[in-house]
C-alpha positions as CSV (number, residue, x, y, z in Angstrom):
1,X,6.8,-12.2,7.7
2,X,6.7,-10.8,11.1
3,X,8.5,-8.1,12.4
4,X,10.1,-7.9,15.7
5,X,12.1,-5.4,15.3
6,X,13.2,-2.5,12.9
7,X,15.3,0.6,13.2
8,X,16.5,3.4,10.8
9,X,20.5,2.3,11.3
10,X,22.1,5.1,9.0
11,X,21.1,7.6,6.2
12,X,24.4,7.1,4.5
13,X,25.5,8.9,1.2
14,X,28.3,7.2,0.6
15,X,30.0,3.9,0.4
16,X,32.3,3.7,3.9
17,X,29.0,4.4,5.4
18,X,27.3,1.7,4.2
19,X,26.5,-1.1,6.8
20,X,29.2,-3.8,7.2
21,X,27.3,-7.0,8.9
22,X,26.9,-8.6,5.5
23,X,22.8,-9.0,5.8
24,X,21.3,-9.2,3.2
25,X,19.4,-6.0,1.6
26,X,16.2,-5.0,-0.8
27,X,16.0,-1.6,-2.1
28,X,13.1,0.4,-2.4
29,X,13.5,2.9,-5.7
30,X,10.3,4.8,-7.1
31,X,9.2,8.6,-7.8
32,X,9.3,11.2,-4.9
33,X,5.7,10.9,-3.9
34,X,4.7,7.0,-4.6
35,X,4.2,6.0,-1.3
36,X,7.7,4.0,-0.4
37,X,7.2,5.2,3.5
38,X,4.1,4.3,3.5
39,X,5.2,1.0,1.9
40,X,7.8,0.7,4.3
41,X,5.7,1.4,7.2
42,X,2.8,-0.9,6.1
43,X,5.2,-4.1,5.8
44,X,6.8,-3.4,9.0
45,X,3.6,-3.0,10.7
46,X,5.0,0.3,12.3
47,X,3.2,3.8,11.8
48,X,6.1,5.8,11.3
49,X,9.8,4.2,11.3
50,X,10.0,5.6,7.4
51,X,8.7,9.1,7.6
52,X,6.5,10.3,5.1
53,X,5.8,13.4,3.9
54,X,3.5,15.1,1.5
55,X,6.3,17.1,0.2
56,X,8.2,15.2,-2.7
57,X,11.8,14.8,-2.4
58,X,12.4,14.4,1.1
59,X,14.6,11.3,1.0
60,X,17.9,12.5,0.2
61,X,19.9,10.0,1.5
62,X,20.4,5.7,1.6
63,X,18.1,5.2,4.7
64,X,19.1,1.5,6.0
65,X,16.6,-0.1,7.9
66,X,17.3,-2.7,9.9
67,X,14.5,-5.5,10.1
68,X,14.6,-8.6,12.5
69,X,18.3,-8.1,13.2
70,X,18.7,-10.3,9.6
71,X,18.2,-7.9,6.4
72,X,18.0,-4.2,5.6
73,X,15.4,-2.6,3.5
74,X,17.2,0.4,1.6
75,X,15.4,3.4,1.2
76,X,16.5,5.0,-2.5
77,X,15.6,9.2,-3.2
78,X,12.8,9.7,-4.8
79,X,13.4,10.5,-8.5
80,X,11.5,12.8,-11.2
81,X,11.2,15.4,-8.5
82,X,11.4,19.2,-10.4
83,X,11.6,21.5,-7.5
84,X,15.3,19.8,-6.8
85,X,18.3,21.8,-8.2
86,X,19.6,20.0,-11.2
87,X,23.0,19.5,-9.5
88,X,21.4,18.2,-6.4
89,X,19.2,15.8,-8.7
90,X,22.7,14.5,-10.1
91,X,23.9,14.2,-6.5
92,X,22.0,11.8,-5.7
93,X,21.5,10.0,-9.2
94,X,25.2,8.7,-8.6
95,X,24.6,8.2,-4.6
96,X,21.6,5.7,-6.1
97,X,24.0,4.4,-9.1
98,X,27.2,3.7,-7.2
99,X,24.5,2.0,-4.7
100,X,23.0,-0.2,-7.0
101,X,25.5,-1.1,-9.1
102,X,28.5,-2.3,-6.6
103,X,26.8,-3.1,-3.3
104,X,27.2,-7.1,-3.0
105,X,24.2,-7.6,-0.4
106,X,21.9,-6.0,-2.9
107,X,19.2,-8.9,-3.4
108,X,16.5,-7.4,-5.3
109,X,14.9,-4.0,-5.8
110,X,11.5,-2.8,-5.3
111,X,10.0,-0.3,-7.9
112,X,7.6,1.1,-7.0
113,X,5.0,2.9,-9.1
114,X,1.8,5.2,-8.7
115,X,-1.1,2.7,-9.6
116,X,-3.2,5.6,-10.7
117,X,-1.1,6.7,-13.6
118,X,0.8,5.2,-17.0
119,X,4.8,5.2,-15.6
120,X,6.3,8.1,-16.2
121,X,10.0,8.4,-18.3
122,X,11.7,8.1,-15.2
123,X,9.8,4.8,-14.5
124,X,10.9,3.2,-17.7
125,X,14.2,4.6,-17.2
126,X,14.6,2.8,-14.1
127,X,13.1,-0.3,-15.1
128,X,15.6,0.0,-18.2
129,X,18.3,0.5,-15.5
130,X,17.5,-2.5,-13.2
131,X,17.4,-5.1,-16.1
132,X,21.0,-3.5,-17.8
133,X,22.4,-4.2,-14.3
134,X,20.5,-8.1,-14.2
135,X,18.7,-6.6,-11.0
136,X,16.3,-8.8,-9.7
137,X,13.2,-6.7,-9.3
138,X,9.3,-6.6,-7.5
139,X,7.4,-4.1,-9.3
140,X,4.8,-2.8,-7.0
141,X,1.9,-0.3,-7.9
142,X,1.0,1.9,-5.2
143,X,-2.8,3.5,-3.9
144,X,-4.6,0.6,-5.3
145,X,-7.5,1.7,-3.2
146,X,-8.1,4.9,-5.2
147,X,-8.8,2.7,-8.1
148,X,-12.0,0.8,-8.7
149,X,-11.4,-3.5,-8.8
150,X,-11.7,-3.4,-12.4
151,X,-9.5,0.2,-13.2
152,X,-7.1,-1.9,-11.5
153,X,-6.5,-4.9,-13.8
154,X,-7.0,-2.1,-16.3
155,X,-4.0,-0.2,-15.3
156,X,-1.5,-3.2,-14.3
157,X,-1.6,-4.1,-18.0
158,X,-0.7,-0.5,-18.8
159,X,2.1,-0.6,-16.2
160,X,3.0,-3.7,-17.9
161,X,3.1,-3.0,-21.1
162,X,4.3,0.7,-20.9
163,X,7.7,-0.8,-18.9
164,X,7.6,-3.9,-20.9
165,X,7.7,-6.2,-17.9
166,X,9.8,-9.2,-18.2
167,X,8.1,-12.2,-17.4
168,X,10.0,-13.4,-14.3
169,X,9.4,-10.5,-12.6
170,X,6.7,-10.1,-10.5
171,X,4.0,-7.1,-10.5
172,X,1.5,-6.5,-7.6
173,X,-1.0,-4.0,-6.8
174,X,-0.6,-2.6,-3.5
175,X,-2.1,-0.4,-1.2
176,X,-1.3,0.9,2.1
177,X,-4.8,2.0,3.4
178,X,-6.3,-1.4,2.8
179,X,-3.2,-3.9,3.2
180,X,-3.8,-5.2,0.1
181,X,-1.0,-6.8,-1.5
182,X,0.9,-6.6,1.8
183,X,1.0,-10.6,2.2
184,X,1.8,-10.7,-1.7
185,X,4.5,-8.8,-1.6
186,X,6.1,-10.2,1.9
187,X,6.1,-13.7,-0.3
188,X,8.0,-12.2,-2.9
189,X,11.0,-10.5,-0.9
190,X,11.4,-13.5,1.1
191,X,12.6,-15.3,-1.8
192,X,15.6,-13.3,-1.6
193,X,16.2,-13.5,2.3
194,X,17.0,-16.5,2.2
């Protein structure tokens, strides 16, 4: 897909904030520090439209991003960040929930997860949550490149069988630094732009 033009439209918490041009949207959800900017970023083919940060937690908000003047992606807070006050944490775990559960131009979700690493609890717990909800969902694993080609088959079957993937839904490795899985996942997500 190629991007003509993309803008950071609102970082809404809250429904009346929402968006109303009835676009379609794709939400991004992962753990604070898996490289959802930088996943952003790298599909967009812009350097910094999502910021990112090397401090987890920084998305605290719904950050709509509006692509080709057609679809939103929909930057979710990070979760399974500690340094967050537990009430703040809860904040935005209903800000995500209300979000993903009643917004009718939700298409699919993107989860992304850390490549390098077994998914942690919070992985599996949103995996659980997407499929109680019949959430289509693109699970993408993140810094592929630190990996060697073979660690990497090694650890998409872990990621697949620690979140028990369902079948229909698709798992690429990804990595920002070397654009792999960029075309991949563009295939993907167009499926539910149309």
């Amino acid at each position: 897909m190629n991007i003509q033009t993309a803008e950071l439209v609102i970082s809404a918490v809250r429904p009346s904030q929402y968006p109303d041009e009835g676009f379609p949207e794709i939400a991004l959800a992962g753990r604070s520090n898996v490289g959802k900017s930088s996943f952003i970023n790298c599909l967009i083919r812009r350097k910094a439209l999502a910021r990112t940060s090397s401090k987890p937690g920084k998305t605290q908000t719904l950050n709509f991003y509006k692509l080709n003047e057609s679809f939103y992606f929909v930057d979710v807070p990070g979760y399974g960040y500690a340094k967050v006050s537990k009430s703040e944490r809860e904040k935005w775990g209903i800000m995500m929930e209300t979000y993903l559960t009643t917004r009718e131009k939700l298409q699919a979700v993107v989860l992304l997860i850390d490549s390098r690493h077994e998914p942690s609890e919070d992985d599996v717990l949103m995996y659980d949550f997407l499929k109680h909800y019949d959430l289509p969902c693109v699970i993408v694993c993140t810094k592929a490149d630190k990996l060697s080609k073979g660690k990497q088959q090694k650890q998409l079957q872990v990621a697949i069988q620690t979140l028990q993937v369902d079948p229909e839904d698709p798992i690429v490795l990804f990595s920002a630094e070397t654009k792999q899985g960029k075309e991949e996942s563009w295939h993907l997500l167009e499926r539910y732009l149309k």
